[in-house]
Backbone as CSV, one residue per row, in Angstrom:
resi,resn,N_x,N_y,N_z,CA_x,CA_y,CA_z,C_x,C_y,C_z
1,UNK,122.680,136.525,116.236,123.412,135.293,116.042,123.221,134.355,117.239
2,UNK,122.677,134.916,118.205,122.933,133.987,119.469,121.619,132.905,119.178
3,UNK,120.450,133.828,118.462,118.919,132.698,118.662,119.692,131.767,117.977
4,UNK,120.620,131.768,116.558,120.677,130.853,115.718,121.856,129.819,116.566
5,UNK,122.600,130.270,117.186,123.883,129.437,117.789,122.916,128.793,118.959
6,UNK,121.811,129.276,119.711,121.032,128.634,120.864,120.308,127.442,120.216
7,UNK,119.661,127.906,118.858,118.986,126.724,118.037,119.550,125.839,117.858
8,UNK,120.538,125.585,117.112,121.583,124.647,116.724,121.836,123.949,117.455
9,UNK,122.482,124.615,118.943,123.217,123.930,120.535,122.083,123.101,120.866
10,UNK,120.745,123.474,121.032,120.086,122.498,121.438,119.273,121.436,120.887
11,UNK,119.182,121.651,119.642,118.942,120.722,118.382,119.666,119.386,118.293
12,UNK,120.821,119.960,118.151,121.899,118.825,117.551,122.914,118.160,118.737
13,UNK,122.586,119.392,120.140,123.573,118.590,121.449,124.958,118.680,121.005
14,UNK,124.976,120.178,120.820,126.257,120.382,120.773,126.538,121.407,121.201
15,UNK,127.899,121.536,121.593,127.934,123.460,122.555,128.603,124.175,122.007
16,UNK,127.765,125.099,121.545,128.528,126.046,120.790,128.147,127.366,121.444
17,UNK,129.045,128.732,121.572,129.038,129.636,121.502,128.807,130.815,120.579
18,UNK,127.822,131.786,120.663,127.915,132.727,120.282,129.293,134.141,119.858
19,UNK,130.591,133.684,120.837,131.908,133.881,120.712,132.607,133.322,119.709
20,UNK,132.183,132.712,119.000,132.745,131.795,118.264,133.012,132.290,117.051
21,UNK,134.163,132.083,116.168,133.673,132.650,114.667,132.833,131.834,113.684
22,UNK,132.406,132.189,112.691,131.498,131.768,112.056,131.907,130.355,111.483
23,UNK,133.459,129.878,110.916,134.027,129.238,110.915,134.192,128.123,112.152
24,UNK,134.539,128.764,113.580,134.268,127.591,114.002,133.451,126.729,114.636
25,UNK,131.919,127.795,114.344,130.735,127.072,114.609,130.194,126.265,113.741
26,UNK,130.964,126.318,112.280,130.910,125.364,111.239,131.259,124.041,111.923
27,UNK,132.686,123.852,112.305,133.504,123.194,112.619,133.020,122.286,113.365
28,UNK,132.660,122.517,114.769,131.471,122.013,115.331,130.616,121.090,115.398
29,UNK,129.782,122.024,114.098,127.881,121.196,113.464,129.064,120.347,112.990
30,UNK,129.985,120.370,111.675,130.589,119.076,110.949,130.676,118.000,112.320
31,UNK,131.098,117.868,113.279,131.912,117.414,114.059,130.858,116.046,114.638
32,UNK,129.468,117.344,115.210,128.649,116.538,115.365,127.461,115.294,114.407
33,UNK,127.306,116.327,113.204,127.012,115.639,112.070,127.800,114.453,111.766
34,UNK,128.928,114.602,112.067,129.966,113.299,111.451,129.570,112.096,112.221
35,UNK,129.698,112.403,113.502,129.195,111.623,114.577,128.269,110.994,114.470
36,UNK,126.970,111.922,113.952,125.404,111.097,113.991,125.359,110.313,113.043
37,UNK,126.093,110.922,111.725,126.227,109.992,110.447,127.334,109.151,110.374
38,UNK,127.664,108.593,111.594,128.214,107.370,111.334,127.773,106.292,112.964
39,UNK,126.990,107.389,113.761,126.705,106.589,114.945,125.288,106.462,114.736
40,UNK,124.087,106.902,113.804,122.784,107.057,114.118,122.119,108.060,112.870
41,UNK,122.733,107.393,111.649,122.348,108.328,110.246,120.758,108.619,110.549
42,UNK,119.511,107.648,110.784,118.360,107.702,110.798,118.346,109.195,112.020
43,UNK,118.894,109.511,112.842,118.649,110.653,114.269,119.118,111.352,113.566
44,UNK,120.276,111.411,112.484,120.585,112.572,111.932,119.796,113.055,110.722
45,UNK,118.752,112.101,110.202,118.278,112.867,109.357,116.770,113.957,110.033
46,UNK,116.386,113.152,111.261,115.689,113.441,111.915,115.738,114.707,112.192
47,UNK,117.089,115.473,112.594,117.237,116.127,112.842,117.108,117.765,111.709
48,UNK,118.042,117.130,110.525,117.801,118.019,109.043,115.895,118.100,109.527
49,UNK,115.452,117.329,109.308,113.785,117.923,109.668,113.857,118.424,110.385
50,UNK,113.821,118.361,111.404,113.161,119.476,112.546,114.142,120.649,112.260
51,UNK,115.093,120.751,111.899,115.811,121.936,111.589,115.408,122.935,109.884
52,UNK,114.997,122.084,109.590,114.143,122.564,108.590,114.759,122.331,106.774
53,UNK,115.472,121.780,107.209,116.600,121.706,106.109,115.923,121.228,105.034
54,UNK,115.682,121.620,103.575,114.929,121.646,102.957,116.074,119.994,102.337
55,UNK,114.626,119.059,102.086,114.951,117.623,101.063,115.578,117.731,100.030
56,UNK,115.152,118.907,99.544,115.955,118.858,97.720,117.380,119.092,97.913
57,UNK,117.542,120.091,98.774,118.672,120.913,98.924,119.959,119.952,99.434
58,UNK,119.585,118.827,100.020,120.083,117.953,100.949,120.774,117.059,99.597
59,UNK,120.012,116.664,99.387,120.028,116.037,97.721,120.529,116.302,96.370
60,UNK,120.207,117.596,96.212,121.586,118.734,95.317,122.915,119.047,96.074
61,UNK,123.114,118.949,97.080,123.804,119.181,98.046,125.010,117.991,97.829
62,UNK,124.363,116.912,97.989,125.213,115.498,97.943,125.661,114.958,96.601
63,UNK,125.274,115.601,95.506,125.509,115.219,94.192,126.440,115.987,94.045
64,UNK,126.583,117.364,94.181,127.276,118.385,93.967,128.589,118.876,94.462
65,UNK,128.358,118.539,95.941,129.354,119.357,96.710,130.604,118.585,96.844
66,UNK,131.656,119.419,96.663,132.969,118.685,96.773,133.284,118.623,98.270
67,UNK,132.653,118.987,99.208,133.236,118.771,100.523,132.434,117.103,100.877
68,UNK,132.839,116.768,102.053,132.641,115.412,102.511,131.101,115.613,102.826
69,UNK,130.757,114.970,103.046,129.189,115.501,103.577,128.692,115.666,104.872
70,UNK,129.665,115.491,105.659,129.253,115.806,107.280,129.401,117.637,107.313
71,UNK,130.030,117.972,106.475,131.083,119.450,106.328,129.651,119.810,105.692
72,UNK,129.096,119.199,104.065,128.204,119.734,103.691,126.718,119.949,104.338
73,UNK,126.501,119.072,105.016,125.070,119.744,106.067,125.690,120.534,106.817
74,UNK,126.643,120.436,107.396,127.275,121.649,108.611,126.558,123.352,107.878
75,UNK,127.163,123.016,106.514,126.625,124.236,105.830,125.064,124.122,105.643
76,UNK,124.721,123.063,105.190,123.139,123.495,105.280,122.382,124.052,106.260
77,UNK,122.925,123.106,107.272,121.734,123.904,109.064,122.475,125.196,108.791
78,UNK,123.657,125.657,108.485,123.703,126.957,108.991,123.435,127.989,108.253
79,UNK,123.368,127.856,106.855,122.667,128.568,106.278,121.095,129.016,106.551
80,UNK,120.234,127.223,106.651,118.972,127.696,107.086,118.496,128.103,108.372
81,UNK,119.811,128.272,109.653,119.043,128.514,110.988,119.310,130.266,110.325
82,UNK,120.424,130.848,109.714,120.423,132.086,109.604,119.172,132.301,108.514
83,UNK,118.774,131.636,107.566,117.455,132.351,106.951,116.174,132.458,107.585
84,UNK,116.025,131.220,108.901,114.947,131.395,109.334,114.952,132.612,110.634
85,UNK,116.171,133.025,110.905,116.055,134.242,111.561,115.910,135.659,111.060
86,UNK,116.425,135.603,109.882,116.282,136.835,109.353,114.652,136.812,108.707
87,UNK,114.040,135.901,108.361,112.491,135.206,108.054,111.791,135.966,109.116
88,UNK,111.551,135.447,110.993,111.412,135.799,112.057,111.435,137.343,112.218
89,UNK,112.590,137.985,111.877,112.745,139.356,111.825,112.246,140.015,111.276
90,UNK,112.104,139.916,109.850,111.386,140.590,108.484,109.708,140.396,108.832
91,UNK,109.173,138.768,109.292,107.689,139.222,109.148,107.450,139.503,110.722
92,UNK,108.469,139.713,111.764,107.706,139.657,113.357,106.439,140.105,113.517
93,UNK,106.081,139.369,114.274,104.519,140.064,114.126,104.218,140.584,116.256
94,UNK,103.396,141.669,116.521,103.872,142.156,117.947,102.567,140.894,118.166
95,UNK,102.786,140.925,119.404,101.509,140.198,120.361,100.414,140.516,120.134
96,UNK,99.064,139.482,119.976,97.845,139.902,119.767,97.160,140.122,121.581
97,UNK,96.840,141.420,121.580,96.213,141.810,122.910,95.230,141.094,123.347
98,UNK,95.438,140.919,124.398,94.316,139.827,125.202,94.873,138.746,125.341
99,UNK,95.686,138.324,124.439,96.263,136.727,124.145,97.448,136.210,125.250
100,UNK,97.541,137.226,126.460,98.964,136.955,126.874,98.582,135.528,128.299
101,UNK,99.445,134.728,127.757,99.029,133.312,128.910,99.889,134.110,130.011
């Protein structure tokens, strides 16, 4: 949990802890999301990219969801920083020998 709470913290410039419950690292991403999407929507979408946040999902997401939508990406990054770690885990691949800078 910590790669995914380190990802996030430095992504989005926000401080979050690994101590935290899962809930209030939600709390948080909303907090900051709210922020970007009303101080700098264009940096916040910027950000769904580099975080990987899939377009469609963003988009089914906003048609659908009964929460506000700063709350609803909160859930998206955090769903996808936890799939792309468990992703990371499942295919790790060890170091190719010789290759070490």
């Amino acid at each position: 949990m910590q790669e995914i709470v380190n990802k996030i913290s430095t992504d989005l410039d926000v401080n979050l802890s690994s101590q935290m419950s899962e809930q209030q690292i939600l709390m948080h991403i909303a907090d900051r999301v709210e922020q970007l999407l009303k101080g700098d929507p264009d940096l916040m979408m910027s950000y769904l990219y580099r975080l990987d946040v899939e377009e469609k999902k963003i988009t089914a997401a906003l048609k659908t969801s009964p929460m506000p939508a700063h709350v609803t990406f909160a859930h998206l990054i955090w769903d996808r920083q936890k799939q792309r770690m468990a992703s990371k885990k499942k295919y790790k691949q060890n170091p190719i020998e010789g290759w070490e800078l």
